[in-house]
C-alpha positions as CSV (number, residue, x, y, z in Angstrom):
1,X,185.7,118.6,72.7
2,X,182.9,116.3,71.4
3,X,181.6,115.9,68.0
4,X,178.0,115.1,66.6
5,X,176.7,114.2,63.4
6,X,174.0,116.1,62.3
7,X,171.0,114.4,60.7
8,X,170.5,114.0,57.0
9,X,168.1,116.8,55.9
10,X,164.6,115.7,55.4
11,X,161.8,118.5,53.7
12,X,158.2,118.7,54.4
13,X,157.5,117.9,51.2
14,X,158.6,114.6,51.4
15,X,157.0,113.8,54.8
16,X,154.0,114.9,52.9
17,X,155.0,112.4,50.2
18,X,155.4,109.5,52.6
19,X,152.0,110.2,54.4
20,X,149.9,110.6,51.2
21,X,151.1,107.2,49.6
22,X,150.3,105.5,52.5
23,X,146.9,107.3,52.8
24,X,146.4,106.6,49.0
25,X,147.1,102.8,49.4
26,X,145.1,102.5,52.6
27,X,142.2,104.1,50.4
28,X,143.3,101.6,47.2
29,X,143.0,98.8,49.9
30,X,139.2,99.5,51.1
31,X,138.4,99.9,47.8
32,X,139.1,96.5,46.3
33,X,135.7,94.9,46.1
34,X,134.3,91.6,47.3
35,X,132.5,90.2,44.5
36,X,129.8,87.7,44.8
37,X,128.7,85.7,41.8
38,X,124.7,86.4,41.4
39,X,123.4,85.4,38.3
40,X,123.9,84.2,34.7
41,X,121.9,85.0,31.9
42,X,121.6,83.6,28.8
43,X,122.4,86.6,26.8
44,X,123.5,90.3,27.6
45,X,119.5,91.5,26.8
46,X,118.4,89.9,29.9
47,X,121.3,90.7,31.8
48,X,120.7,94.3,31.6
49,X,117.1,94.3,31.3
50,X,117.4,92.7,35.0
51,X,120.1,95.3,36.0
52,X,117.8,97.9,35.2
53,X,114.4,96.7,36.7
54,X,116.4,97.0,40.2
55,X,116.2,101.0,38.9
56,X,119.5,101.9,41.6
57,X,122.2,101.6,38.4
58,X,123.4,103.7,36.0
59,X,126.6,102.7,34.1
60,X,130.0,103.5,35.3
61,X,132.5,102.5,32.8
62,X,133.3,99.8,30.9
63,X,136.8,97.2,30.6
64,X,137.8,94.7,29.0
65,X,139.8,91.6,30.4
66,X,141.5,88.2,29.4
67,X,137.6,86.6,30.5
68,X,136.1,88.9,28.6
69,X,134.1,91.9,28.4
70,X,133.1,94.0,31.9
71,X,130.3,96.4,32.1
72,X,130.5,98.1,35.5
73,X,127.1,99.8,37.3
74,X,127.5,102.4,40.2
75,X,124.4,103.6,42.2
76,X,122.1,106.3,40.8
77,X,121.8,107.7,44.1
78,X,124.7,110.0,43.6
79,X,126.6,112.3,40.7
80,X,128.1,110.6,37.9
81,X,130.8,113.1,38.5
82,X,130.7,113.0,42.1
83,X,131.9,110.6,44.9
84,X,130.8,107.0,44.0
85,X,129.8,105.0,46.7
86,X,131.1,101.4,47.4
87,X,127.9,99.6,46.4
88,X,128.2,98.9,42.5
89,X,127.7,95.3,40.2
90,X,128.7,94.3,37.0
91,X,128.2,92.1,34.2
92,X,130.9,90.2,32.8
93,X,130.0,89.1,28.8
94,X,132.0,85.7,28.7
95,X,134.3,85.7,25.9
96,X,134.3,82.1,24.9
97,X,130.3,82.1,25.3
98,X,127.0,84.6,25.1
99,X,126.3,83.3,28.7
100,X,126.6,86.5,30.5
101,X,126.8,86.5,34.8
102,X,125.7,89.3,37.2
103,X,128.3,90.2,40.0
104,X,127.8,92.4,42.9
105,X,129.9,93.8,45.5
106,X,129.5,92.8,49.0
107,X,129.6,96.8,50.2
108,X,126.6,98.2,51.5
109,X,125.0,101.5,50.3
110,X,126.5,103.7,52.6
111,X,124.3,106.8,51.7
112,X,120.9,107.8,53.4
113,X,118.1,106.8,50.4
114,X,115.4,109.9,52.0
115,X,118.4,112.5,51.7
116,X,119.8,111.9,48.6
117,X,119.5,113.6,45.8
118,X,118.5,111.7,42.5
119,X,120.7,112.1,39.2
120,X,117.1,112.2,37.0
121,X,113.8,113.1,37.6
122,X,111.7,110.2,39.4
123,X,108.4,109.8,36.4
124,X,106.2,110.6,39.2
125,X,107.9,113.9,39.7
126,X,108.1,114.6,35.7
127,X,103.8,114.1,35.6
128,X,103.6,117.0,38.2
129,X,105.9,119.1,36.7
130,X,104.3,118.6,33.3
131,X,100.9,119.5,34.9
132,X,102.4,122.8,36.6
133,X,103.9,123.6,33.2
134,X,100.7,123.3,31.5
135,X,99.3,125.6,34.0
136,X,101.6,128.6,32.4
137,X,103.7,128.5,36.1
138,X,107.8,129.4,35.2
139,X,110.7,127.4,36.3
140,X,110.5,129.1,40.2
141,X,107.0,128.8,40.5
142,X,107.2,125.1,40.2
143,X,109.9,124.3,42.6
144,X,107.9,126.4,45.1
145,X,105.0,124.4,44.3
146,X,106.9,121.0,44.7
147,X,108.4,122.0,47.9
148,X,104.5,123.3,49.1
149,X,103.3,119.6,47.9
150,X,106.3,117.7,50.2
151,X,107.9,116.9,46.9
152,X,111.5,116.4,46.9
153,X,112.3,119.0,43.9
154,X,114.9,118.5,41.0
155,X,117.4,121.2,41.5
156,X,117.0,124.4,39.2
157,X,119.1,122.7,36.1
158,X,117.5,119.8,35.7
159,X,114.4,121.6,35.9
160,X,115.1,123.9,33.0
161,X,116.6,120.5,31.3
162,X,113.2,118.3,31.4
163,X,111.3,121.8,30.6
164,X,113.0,122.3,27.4
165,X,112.8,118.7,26.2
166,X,109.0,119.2,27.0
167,X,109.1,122.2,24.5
168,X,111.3,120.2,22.0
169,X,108.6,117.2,21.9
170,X,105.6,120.0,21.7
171,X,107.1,122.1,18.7
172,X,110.3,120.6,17.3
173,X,113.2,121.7,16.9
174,X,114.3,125.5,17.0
175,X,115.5,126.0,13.5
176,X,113.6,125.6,10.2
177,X,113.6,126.6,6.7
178,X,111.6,127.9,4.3
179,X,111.4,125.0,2.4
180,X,109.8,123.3,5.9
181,X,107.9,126.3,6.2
182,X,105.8,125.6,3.2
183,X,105.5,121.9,3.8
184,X,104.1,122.8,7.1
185,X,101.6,124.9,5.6
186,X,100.7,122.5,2.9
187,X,100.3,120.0,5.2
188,X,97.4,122.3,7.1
189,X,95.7,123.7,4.5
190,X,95.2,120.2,2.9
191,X,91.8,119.2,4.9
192,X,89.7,121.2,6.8
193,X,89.1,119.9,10.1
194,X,85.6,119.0,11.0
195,X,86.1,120.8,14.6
196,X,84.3,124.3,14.5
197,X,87.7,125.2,17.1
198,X,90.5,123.4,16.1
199,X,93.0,125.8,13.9
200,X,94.2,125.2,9.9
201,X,96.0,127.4,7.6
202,X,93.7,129.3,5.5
203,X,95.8,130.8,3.6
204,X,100.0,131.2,2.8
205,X,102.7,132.4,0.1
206,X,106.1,131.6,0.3
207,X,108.2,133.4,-2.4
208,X,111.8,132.2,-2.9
209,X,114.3,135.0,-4.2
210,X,115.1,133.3,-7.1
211,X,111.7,133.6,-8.0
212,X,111.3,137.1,-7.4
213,X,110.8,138.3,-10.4
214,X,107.7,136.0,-11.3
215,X,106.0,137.4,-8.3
216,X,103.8,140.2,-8.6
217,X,102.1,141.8,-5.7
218,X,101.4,145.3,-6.6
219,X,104.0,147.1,-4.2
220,X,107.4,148.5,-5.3
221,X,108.6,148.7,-2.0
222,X,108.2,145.4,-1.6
223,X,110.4,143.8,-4.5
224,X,113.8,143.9,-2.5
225,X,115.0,140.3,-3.4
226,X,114.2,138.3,-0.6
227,X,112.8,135.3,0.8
228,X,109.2,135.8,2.1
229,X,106.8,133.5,3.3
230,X,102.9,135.0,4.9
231,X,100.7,132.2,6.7
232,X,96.8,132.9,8.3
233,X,95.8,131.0,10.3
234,X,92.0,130.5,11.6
235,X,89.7,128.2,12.6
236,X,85.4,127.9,11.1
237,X,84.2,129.5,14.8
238,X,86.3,132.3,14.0
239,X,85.3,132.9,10.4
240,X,81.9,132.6,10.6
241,X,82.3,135.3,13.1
242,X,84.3,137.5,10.5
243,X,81.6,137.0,7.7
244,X,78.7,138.6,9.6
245,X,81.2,141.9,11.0
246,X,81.1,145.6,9.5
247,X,84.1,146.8,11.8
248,X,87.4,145.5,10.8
249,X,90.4,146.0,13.4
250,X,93.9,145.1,11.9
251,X,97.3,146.0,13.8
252,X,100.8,144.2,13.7
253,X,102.9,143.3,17.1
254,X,106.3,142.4,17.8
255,X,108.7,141.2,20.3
256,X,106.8,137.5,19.7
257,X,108.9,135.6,17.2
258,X,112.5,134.7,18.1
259,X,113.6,135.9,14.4
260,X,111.9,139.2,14.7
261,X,109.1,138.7,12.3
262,X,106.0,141.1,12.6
263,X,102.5,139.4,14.4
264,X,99.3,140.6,12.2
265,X,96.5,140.9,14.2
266,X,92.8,141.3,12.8
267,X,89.4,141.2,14.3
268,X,86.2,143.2,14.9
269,X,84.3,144.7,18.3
270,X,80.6,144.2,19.2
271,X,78.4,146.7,20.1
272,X,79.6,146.1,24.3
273,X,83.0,147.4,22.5
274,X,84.8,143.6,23.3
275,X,87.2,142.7,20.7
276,X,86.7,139.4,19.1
277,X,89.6,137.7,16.8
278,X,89.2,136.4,13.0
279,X,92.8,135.1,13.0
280,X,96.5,135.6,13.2
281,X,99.0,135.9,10.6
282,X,102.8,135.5,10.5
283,X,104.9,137.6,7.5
284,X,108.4,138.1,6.8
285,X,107.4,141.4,6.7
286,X,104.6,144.2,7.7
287,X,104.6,146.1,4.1
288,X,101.1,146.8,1.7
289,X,101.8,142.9,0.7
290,X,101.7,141.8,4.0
291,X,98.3,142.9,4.7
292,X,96.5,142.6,1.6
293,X,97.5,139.2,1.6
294,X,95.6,138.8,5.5
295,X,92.7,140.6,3.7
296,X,92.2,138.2,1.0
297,X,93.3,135.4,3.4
298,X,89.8,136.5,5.3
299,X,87.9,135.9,1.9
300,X,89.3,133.2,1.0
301,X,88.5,131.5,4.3
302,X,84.8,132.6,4.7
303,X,84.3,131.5,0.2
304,X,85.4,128.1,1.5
305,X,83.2,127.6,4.2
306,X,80.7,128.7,1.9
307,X,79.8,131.9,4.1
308,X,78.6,135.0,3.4
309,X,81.4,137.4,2.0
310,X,83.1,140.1,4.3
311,X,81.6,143.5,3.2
312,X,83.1,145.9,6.5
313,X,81.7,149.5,6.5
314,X,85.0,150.8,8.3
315,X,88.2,149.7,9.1
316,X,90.0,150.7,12.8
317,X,93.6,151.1,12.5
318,X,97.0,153.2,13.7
319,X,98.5,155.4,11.4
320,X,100.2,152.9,9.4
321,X,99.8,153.1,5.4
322,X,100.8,149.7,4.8
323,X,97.3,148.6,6.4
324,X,95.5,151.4,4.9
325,X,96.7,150.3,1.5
326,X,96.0,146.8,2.1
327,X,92.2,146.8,3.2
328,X,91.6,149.8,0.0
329,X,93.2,146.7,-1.8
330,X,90.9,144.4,-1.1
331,X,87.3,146.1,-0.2
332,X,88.0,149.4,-1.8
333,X,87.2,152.6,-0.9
334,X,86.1,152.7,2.9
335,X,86.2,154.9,5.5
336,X,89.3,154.3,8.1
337,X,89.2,155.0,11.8
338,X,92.7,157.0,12.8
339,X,93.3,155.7,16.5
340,X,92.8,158.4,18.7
341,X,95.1,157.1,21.2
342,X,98.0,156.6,18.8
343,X,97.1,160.1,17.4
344,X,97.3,162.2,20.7
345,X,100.5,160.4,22.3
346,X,102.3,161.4,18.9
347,X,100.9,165.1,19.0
348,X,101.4,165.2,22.5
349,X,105.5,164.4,21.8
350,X,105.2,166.8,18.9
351,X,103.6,169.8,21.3
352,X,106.7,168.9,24.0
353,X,109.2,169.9,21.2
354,X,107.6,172.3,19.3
355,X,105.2,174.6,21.7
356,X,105.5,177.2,24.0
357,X,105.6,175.9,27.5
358,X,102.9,178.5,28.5
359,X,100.6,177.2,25.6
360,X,100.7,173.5,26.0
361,X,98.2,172.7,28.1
362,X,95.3,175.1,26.1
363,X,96.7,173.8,23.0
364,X,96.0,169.8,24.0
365,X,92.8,170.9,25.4
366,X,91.5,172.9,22.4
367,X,92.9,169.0,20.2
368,X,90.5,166.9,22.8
369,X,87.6,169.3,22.0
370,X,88.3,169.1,18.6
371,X,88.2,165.1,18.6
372,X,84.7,165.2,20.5
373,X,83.3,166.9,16.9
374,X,80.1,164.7,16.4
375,X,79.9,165.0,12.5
376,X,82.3,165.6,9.4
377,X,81.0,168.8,9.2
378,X,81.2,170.1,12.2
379,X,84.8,168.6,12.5
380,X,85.7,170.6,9.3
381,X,84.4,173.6,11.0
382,X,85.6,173.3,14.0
383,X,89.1,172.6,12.9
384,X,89.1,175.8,10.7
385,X,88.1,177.3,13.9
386,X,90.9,175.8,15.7
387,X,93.6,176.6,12.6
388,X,92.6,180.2,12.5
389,X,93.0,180.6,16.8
390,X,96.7,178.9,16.7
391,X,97.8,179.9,13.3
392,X,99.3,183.0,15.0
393,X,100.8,181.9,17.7
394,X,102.1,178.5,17.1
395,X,102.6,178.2,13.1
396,X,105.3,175.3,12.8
397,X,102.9,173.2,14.9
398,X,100.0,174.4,13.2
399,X,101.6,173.3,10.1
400,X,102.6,170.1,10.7
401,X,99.1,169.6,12.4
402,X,97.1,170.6,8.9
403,X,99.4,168.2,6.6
404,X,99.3,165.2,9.0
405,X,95.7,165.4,11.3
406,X,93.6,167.4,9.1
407,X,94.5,166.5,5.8
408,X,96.7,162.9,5.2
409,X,94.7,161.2,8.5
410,X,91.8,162.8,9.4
411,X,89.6,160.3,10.5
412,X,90.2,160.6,14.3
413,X,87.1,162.9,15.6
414,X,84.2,161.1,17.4
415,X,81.5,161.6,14.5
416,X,83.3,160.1,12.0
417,X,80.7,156.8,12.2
418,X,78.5,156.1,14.8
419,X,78.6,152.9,16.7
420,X,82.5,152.3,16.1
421,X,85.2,153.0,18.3
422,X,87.8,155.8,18.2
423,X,90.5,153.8,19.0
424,X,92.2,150.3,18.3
425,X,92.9,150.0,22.4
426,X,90.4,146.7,21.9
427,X,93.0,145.2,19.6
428,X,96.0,146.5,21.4
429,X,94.9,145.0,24.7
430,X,94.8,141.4,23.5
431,X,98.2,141.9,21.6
432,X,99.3,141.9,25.7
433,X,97.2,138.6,26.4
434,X,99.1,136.7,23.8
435,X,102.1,137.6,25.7
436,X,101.0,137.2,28.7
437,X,99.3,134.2,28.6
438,X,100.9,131.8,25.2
439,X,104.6,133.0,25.0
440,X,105.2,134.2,29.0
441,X,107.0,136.9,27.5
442,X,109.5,134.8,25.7
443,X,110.5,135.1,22.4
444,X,110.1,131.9,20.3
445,X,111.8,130.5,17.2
446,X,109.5,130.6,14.7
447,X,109.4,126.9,14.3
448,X,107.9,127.2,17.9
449,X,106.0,129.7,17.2
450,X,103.7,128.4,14.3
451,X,102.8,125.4,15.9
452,X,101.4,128.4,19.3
453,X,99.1,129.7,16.7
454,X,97.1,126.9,16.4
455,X,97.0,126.6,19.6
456,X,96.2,130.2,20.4
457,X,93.6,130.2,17.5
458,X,91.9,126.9,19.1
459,X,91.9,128.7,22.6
460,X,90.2,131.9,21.1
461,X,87.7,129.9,19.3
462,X,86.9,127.6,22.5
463,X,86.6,130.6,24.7
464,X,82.7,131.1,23.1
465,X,82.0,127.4,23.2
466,X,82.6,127.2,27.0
467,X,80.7,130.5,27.1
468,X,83.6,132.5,28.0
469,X,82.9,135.4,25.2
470,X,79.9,136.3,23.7
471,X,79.8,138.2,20.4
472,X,76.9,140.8,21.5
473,X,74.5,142.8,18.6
474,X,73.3,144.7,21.3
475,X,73.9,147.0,23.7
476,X,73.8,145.7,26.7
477,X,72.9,147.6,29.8
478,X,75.0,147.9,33.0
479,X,73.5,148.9,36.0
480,X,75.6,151.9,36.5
481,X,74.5,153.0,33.1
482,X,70.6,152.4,34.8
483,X,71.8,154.3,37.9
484,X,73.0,157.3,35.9
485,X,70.0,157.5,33.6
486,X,67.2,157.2,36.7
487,X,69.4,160.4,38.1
488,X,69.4,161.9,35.7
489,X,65.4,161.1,34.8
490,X,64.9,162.4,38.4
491,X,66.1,166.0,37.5
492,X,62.9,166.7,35.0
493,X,64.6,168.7,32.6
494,X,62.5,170.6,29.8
495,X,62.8,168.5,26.9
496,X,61.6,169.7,23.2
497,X,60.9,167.1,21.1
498,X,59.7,166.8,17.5
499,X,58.1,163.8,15.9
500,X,59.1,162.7,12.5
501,X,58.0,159.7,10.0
502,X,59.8,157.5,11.8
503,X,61.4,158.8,14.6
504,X,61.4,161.5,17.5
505,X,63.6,164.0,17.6
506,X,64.4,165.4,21.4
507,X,66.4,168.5,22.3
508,X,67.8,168.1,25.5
509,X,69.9,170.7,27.7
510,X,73.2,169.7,27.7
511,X,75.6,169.7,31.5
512,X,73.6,171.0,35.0
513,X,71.1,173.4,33.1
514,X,67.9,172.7,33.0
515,X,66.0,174.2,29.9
516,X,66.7,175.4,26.9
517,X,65.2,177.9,24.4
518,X,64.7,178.2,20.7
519,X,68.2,180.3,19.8
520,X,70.3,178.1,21.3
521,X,68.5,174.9,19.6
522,X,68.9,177.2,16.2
523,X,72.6,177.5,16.8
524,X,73.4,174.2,17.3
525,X,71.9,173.3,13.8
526,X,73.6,176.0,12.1
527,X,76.8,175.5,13.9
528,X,76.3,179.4,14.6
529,X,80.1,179.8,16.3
530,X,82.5,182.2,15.7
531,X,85.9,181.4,17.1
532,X,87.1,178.1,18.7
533,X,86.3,179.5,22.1
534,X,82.6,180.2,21.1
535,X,82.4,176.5,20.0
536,X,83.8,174.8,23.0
537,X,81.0,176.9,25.2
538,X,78.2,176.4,22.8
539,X,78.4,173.2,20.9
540,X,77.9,171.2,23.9
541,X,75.2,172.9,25.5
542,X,72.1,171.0,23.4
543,X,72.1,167.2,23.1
544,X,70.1,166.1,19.9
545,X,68.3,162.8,20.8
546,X,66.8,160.4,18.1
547,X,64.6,157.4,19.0
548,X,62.3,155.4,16.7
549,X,58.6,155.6,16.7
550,X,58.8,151.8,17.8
551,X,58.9,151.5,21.2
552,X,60.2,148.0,21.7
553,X,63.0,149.7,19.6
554,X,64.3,152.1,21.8
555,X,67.7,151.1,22.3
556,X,68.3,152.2,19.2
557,X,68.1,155.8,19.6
558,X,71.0,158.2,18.5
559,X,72.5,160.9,20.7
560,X,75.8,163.3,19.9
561,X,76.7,163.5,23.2
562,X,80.0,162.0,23.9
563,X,79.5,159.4,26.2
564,X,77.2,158.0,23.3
565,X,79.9,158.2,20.6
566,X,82.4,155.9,23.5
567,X,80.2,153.5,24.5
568,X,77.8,153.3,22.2
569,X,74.6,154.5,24.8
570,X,73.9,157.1,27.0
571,X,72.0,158.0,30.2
572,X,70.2,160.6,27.8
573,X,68.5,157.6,25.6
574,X,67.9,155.1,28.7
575,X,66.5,158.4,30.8
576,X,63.9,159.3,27.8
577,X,63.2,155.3,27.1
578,X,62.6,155.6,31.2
579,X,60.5,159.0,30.8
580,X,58.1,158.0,27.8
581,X,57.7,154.4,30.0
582,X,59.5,152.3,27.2
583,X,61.1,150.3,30.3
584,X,61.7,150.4,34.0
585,X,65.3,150.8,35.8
586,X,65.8,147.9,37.9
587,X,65.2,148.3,41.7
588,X,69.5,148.5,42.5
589,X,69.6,151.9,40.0
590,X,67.3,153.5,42.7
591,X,69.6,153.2,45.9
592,X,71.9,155.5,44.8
593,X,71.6,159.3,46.1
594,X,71.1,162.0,43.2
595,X,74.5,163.3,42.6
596,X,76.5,160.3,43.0
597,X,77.8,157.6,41.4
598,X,78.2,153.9,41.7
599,X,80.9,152.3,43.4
600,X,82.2,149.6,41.6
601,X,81.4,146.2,42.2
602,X,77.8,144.2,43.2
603,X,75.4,146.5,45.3
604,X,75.7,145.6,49.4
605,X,73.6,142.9,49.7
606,X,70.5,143.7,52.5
607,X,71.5,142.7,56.2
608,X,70.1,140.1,58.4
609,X,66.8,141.2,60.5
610,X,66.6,142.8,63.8
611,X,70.2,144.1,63.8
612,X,71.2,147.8,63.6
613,X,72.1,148.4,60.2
């Protein structure tokens, strides 16, 4: 019988062992470098100044050795924390002298310089991106437009990286106290600047909590112990636009500071309805304080430009008491505008939980007659009227309706000025610019965030300098406006008319009827209606039509009609100013047929000749 030895046992691992050391010294062997002395240098300034004009190093590392110290570049080409190529140099800082000598390997650079991606942003690259970003484009938007352009694009980090040292150089850091706060503001309301657009503080308080109890502002509700700090800012375009207005808009807006600090918004319309801005204010808070401080602010900003002082007729506002109590403050007793938009979406969630299913609709229907009431005292008897129909049948709405429409705010019905707008939808629109076009719908710190309002005051107040906005005291008349009236001209109504010291007065029949006669002029004086149903049929049958004896003043006629009380004019005052040959519709109202309306847009311009139209 024969006997073998069997082999000693040998594992994988250790096979594994064997063939990774000598893969790992093969790798240690063709990474020793051959280094070729360059350069010296006098001292290590000029060594690395010329390191760097070569713009291909970045340092590596450094070491230190028995010749002295070693500071060791690697190519910028790739990721610090990546694979390093063999290409590198190094500067050795001679310990026995300051001489300092450049070394470089003899390796090539083994990577492909038009497909590699750079570590940093090439400063060609960063003045592009800066120009996008100053165009309000986002992060994406930019690298699409790089890529469009041929431009070898950061990637989506570094991006976001150069973007918010951009911010950080435009409006400082993100934090800030209150102490900086006031310095900031003293700081801009120290000079005015000689710029009609460029924005200043007009106007601030900052009130520290341990000085609480030496401030006196006129609001309990106010006095809880904290800090608070109120800053308006403006700029003399703006002002001088504030000093010559009756209206007076004011609402607050959120979801703009970072910290959650109310936005206070005031302004006035013209008589084209556009909303035009006096300033912007920033509070701690949107209390009775809050806004009589924006009211003064206004004075105090229009005393010193030495301008006429604000003396508004009316202000336009939600239902908010904290504004209410600050204009009263400040102008005192004036009439106030209840937003008709904010008043009907809150009666509208009122009427979902508290009516009848069956009675909803007539119920928000009678409310939308009610608003179109073209005097106070019609309104008060038309909303007895209206109390006396629903009482019955609806009483907890009807109750809740008295105390908070027709007796706390009641100032939400058509008639309750003429030439001023039943809503604050002017204001509210441009509370969604600011978003749209400053912040991008980002929330900023308010140390951002103050430095923006200068800037969005500057851009408001350029906007009329580049003829961008016009503040208009006169109607002005569109030509669907002309196309409506000359329709309606063309229907020859029978129109009595009555003239006065100084005016005409015209009786005109109101909807698709085409005279009228004595009784039902007589009952629209006398406001001759006996339920809420008789109103709604009567009240608008009769339009009653002013117009002054002057007949280059015709625009300024008066009519109750509703489209009047909206926009300010009506196809009723153009149609008589057409009738009695004040003025002449343009030739485009005319190529319209009776009974319809104007598309939208330019007319169709005429064809070319000799072609089938």
């Amino acid at each position: 019988m024969e006997f073998n030895e069997l082999p000693l046992y040998v594992s994988d691992d250790e096979n594994m062992d064997t063939s990774f050391q000598a893969e790992r010294k093969k790798k240690e062997k063709s990474r020793r470098h051959k280094w070729i002395k360059v350069m010296v240098f006098k001292n290590g300034d000029e060594a690395e100044q010329a390191v760097k004009k070569e713009n291909q190093w970045s340092q590596h590392y450094t070491n230190t050795t028995s010749e002295g110290r070693k500071k060791v570049f690697r190519c910028n080409q790739v990721r610090r924390r990546g694979k390093q190529y063999d290409a590198s140099v190094y500067l050795l800082f001679n310990a026995a002298s300051e001489e300092v000598t450049l070394f470089r390997s003899t390796s090539d650079h083994t990577h492909n310089p038009t497909q590699a991606k750079w570590t940093k942003i090439p400063d060609d690259v960063k003045v592009v991106i800066k120009e996008l970003h100053d165009l309000n484009l986002k992060p994406k938007a930019i690298l699409e437009t790089l890529h469009e352009r041929g431009i070898v694009a950061p990637t989506i980090n570094q991006l976001n990286n150069y973007l918010r040292a951009l911010r950080m150089k435009r409006f400082g850091p993100t934090g800030i106290s209150l102490g900086e706060i006031e310095q900031w503001c003293v700081e801009s309301t120290r000079s005015i600047p000689e710029s009609d657009d460029v924005g200043f503080v007009v106007s601030y308080e900052i009130v520290y909590d341990d000085n609480i109890n030496n401030y006196v502002n006129g609001d309990d509700d106010d006095d809880d112990g904290e800090n608070k700090f109120r800053f308006f800012v403006s700029t003399k375009r703006l002002l001088r636009t504030a000093s010559r207005s009756k209206k007076i808009h004011a609402d607050a807006t959120y979801k703009l500071v970072w910290q959650g600090f109310p936005v206070l918004i005031v302004g006035t319309t013209d008589m084209n309805r556009q909303f035009h801005w006096f300033g912007v204010a920033v509070c701690s808070n949107e209390k009775t304080a809050d806004f009589t401080f924006i009211f003064r602010a206004l004075q105090e900003g229009v005393s010193k430009l030495d301008l006429q002082k604000i003396d508004p007729d009316i202000l336009i506002a939600d239902g908010s008491d904290a504004i209410r109590n600050g204009f009263q403050s400040v102008f005192g007793e004036k009439p106030i505008v209840m937003c008709w938009a904010h008043m009907r979406r809150k009666v509208v969630k009122k009427v979902e939980s508290m009516v009848d299913k069956m009675d909803k609709e007539d119920l928000l229907q009678d409310i939308d007659m009610l608003q179109l009431a073209q005097s106070d005292k019609i309104f008060r008897k038309a909303s007895g009227l209206f109390v006396k129909k629903w009482s019955k049948k609806q009483p907890e709405f009807i109750q809740y309706f008295e105390n908070e429409w027709l007796n706390t705010h009641n100032g939400w019905y058509e008639g309750i000025r003429h030439l001023t707008p039943s809503t604050n939808n002017a204001l509210e629109s441009n509370n969604r610019v600011i978003k749209d076009e400053n912040t991008f719908r980002e929330r900023l710190p308010l140390s951002r965030f103050k430095i923006l309002t200068l800037e969005i005051v500057e851009r408001w107040s350029k906007s009329y300098e580049r003829g961008l906005k016009e503040f208009h005291d006169r109607q002005t008349l569109t030509l669907d406006v002309w196309t409506s009236s000359y329709q309606w001209v063309k229907l020859n109504k029978s129109i009595t008319s009555t003239k006065l010291e100084n005016e005409i007065e015209f009786y005109v029949p109101g909807g698709e009827k085409l005279d009228i006669n004595k009784n039902e002029i007589d009952a629209m004086k006398k406001m001759k209606w006996y339920s809420f149903d008789h109103y709604k049929a009567k009240a608008f049958n009769v339009w009653h039509v002013t117009l002054p004896l002057d007949e280059s003043k015709w625009m300024d006629g008066r009519c109750n009609c509703p489209a009047f009380f909206k926009k300010f004019m009506c196809k009723h005052i153009v149609g008589l100013g057409i009738r009695m040959n004040y003025c002449k519709p343009p030739p485009a109202a005319k190529n319209i047929k009776i009974g319809e309306k104007r598309r939208r847009g330019r007319p169709t311009k005429a064809g070319k000749a000799l072609l089938i139209q």
